[in-house]
N, C-alpha and C positions, 0 to 999 in steps of 0.2 A: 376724383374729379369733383368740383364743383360747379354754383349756378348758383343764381341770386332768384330769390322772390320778392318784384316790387310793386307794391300800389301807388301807382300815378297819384299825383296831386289830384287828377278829373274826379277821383272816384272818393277822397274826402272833401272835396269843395261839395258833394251833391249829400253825402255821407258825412257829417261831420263828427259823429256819433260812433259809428261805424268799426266792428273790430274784422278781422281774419285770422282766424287759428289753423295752424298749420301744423301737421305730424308727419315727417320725415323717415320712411322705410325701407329700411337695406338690406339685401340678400334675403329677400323673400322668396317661394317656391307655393307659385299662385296655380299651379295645376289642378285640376277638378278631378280630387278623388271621390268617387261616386260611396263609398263607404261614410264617407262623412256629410252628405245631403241631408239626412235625418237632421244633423245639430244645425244644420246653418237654414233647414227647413221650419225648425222649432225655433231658433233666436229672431227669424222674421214675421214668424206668427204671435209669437208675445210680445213684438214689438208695436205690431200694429192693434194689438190688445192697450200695450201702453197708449196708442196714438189715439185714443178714443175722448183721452184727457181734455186733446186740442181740438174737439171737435164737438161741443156742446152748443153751438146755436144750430135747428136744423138747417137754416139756412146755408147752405153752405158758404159762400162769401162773406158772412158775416163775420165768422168766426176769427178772431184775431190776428192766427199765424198767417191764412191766407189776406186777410184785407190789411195786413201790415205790406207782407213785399207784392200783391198787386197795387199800392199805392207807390213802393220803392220803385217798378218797373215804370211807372207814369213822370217817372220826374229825366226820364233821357228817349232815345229813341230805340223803340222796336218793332221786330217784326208782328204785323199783327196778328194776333192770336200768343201771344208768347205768354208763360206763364211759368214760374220757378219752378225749381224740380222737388220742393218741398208739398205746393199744393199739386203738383201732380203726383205723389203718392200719397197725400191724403184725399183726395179726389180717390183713389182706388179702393181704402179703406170704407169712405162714406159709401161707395156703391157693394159694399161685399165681397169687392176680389181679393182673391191671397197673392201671393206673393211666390213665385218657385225661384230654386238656387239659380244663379248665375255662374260666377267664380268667387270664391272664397271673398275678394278683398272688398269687389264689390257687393257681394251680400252682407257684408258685415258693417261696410258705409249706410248701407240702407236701413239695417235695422238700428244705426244709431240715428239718421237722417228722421227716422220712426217715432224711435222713442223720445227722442227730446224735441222735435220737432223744429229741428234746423236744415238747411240745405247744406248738402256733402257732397263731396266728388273727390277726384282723383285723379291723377296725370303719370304718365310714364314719363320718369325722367330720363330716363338713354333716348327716347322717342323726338322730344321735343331739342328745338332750334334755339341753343340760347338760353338766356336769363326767360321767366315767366312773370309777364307783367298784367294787372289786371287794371284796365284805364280807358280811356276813349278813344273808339276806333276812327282813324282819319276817311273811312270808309272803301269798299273794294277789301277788305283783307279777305285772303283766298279762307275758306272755310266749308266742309264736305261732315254733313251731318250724320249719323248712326243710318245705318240703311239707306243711305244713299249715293246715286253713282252722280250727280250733277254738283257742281259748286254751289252753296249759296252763300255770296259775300256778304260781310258784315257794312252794316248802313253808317254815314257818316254820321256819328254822336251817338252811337250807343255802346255802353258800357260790356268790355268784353273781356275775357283774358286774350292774349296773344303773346306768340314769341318773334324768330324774327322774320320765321315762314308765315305766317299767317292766323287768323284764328283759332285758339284752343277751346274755347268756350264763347257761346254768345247770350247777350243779355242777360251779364251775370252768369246764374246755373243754370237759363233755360235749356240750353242745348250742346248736346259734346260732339268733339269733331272725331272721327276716326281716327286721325292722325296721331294723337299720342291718348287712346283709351286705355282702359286696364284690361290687360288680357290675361292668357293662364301663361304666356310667354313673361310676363312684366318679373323681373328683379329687383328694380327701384324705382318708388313712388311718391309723390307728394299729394297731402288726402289737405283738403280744402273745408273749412266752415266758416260759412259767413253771418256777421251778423250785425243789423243795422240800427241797433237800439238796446241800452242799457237791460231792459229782459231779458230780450236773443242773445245777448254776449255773455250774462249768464249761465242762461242753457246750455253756451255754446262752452263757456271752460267746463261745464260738467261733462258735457259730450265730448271734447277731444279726451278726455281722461278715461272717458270710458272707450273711446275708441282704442287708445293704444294700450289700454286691458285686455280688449279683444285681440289685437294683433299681436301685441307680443306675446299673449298666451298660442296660438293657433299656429305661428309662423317660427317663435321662439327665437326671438328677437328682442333689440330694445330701440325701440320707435322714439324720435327726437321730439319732443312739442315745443312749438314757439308761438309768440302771439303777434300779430300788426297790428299799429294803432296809425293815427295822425303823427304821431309823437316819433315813432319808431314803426317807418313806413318800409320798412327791407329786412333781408335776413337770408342769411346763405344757408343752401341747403347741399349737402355732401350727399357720394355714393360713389 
């Protein structure tokens, strides 16, 4: 089977800079075996050793990664308080907390989310409703956040992914829906890195590279990488 991943025109009219790297993962076997918490306990604590990189003004907002995409979240509509899932694990790192395993796919997003200091995520592709598009929400799209049992719909004009049920991600990588997360159930996935400027898109080919280092070593696999621009805004993703 297939699916398409497209970036609306909404999201390079405000982005025009803007890339998405995408790696493409089939037949994986994402169950949490407790014998291998040590290595995915040790590739998130060196990672947040690397993240110390992006985090030299004490200020914290100052510091580049984060006052780049709090300035990208200012340019559409969000909920307030929202904030990228980038500067919310360097927010963890600046206060001293570690990091414990999750499941495999997502600890090993994190710790490249870490170390190069890009926003990462993930979707279950058998989960989701359709093509995954990331673009501007007409508003009301249904959307039910991590730990929660109430809806919160996405607001008209802000940038979200969605399929054709509803919200997959809001405000960007602020926030994930339960609807299609990665669990220890997920088989195939689509892992996401965004990035909004000529540096980040950088970082970001160095990180999809190393992410499907990680994955195809762990899972033993061979993980698909593609890239979206302005130019070459789609790209089909199998499983």
């Amino acid at each position: 089977m297939e699916k398409q991943v497209i970036i609306d025109k909404e999201f390079w009219d405000l982005f025009p800079d803007g890339q998405i790297n995408i790696l493409t993962l089939n037949k994986i076997d994402n169950t949490v075996d407790e014998k291998d918490d040590p290595y995915f306990a040790g590739l998130l604590k060196d990672a947040s050793k690397e993240s110390h990189e992006f985090l030299q003004n004490d200020t914290f907002r100052l510091n580049p990664v984060v006052d780049e995409w709090r300035e990208a979240l200012r340019k559409f509509k969000t909920k307030k308080g929202a904030r990228s899932s980038i500067e919310a694990l360097l927010k963890r790192v600046d206060q001293g907390k570690e990091f414990s395993p999750i499941n495999p796919l997502v600890d090993i997003y994190n710790s490249i989310s870490l170390e190069f200091a890009v926003p990462c995520g993930g979707e279950d592709l058998e989960k989701m409703d359709g093509d995954l598009h990331l673009g501007m929400a007409k508003g009301g799209e249904s959307f039910k956040p991590l730990g929660a049992d109430e809806d919160s719909p996405a607001l008209e004009g802000e940038i979200i992914y969605y399929d054709n049920t509803g919200a997959i991600c809001r405000c960007l990588n602020w926030r994930e829906a339960q609807r299609t997360m990665l669990t220890e159930d997920t088989k195939n996935a689509v892992m996401v890195i965004e990035s909004i400027n000529a540096t980040q898109a950088k970082r970001a080919d160095e990180a999809i590279k190393k992410l499907k280092e990680l994955t195809d070593g762990y899972f033993k696999i061979d993980g698909k990488i593609q890239k979206l621009s302005a130019e070459s805004p789609s790209a089909t993703v199998e499983y």
